[in-house]
DOFI-909471 format. One line per field, with one value per residue (C-alpha): x, y, z; chain. Coordinates in nm, 2 decimals, always signed. Each point is the difference from the previous one (the first is absolute). Layout:
residues N
u <- X,...
v <- Y,...
w <- Z,...
chain <- A,...
end
This chain:
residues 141
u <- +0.92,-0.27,+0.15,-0.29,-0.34,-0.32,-0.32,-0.30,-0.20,-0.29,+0.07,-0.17,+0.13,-0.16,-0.11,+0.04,-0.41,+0.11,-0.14,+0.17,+0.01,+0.12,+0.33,+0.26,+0.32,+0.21,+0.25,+0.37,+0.29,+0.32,+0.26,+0.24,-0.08,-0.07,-0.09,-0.23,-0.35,-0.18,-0.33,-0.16,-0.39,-0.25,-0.35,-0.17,+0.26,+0.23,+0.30,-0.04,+0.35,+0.31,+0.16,+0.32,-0.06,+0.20,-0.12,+0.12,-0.22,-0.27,-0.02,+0.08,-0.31,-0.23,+0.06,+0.13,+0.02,+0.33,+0.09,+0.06,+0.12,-0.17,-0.14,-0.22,-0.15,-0.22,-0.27,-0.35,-0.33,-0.30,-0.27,+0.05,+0.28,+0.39,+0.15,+0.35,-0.04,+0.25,+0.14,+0.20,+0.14,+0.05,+0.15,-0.08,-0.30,-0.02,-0.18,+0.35,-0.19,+0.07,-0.19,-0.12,-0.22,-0.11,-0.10,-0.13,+0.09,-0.19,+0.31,-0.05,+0.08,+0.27,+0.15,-0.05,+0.24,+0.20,+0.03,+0.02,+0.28,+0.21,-0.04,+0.22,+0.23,+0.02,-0.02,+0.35,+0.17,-0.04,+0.35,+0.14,+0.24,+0.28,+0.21,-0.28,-0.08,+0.39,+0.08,-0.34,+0.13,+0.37,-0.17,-0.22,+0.28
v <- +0.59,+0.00,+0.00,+0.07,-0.15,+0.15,-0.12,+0.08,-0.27,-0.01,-0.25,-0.05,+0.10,-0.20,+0.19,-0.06,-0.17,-0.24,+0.20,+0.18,+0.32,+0.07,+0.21,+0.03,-0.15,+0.21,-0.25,+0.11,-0.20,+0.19,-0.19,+0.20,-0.22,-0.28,-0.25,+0.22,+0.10,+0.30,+0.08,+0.30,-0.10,+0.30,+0.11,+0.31,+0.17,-0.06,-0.25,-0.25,-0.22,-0.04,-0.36,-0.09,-0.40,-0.27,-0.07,-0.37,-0.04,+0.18,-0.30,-0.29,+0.18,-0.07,-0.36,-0.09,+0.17,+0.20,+0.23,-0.02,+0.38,+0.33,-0.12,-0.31,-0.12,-0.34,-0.04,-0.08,-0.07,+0.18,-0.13,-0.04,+0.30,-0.09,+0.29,+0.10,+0.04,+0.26,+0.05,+0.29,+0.04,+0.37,+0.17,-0.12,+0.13,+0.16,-0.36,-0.16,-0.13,+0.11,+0.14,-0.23,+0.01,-0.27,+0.11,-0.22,+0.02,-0.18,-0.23,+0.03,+0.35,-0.01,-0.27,+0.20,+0.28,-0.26,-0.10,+0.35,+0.04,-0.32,+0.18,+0.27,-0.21,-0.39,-0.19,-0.11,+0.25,+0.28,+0.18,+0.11,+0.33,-0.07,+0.22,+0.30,-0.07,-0.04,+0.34,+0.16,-0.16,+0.16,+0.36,+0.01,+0.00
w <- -2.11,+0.27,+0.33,+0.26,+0.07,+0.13,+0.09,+0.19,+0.18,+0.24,+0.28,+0.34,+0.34,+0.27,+0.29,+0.38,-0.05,-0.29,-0.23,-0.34,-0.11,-0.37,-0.01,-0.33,+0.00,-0.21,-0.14,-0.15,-0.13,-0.10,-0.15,+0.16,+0.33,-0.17,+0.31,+0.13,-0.05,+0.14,+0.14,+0.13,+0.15,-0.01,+0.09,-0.07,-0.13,+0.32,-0.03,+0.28,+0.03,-0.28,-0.01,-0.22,-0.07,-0.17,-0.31,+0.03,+0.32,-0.16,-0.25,+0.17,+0.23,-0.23,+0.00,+0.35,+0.36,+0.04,+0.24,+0.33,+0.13,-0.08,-0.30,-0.05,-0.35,-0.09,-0.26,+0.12,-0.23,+0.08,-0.16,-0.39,+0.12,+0.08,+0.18,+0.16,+0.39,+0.07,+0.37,+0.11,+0.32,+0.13,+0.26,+0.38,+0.20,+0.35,+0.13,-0.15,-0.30,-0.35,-0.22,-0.30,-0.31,-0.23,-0.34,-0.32,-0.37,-0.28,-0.08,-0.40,+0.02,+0.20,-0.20,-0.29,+0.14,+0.06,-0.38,-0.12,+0.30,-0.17,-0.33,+0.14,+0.18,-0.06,+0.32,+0.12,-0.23,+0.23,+0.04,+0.29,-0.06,+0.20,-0.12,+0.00,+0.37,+0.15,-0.15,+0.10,+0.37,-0.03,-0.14,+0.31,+0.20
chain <- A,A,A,A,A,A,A,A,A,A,A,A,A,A,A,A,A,A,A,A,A,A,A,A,A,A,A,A,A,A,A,A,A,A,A,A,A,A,A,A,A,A,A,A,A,A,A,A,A,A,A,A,A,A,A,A,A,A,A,A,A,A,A,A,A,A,A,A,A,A,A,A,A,A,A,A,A,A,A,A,A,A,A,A,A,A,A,A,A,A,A,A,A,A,A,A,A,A,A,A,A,A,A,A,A,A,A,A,A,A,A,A,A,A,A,A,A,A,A,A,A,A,A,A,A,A,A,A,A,A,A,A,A,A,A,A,A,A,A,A,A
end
């Protein structure tokens, strides 16, 4: 049985003058953490920031706002276009500020890693290995 999920999208990082620059979002699911999606954003080769987000959020983003701490998702229409807005916070600037980028991702796709996602693991029938983490907790010591 399939148990992770890969896929490669283009999405749009906005830059400090409103514009967008096309990076790839490198998108994993493992159903070994089964709430939890990955992504690593890249450019030229270089990786630029790795996020670990709920895959719940990540849906209900497509369709609503949610999000109100590091990580901020709503769906916005561009055009004949619906996106994802992504926030995420980082760590805090010098000036007391913190550092912040807002990419965009074509909402189709991202709904379609979404259904390949629930293919591995049903939403809401994600298990939680209780047993598994308490004795990886009593090994460490």
């Amino acid at each position: 049985m399939k148990s992770l999920v890969h896929k490669t999208l283009v999405v749009q990082l906005r830059t400090g003058d409103g514009h967008r620059l096309p990076v790839l979002a490198h998108l994993g699911y493992d159903a070994a953490d089964p709430f939890a999606l990955t992504v690593a954003f890249s450019h030229d080769g270089h990786v630029l920031a790795r996020w670990t987000l709920d895959r719940e959020m990540v849906g209900e983003g497509l369709s609503r706002p949610v999000g109100v701490g590091d990580v901020r998702l709503r769906p916005e229409s561009r055009g004949m276009w619906d996106e994802l807005r992504i926030e995420l916070l980082g760590d805090c600037r010098p000036d007391g500020g913190r550092h912040r980028a807002v990419v965009f991702a074509w909402a189709s796709a991202v709904d379609a890693f979404l259904r390949e996602t629930y293919s591995v693991v049903r939403p809401g029938e994600e298990g939680i290995g209780v047993d598994d983490f308490l004795a990886e907790l009593t090994a460490e010591g």
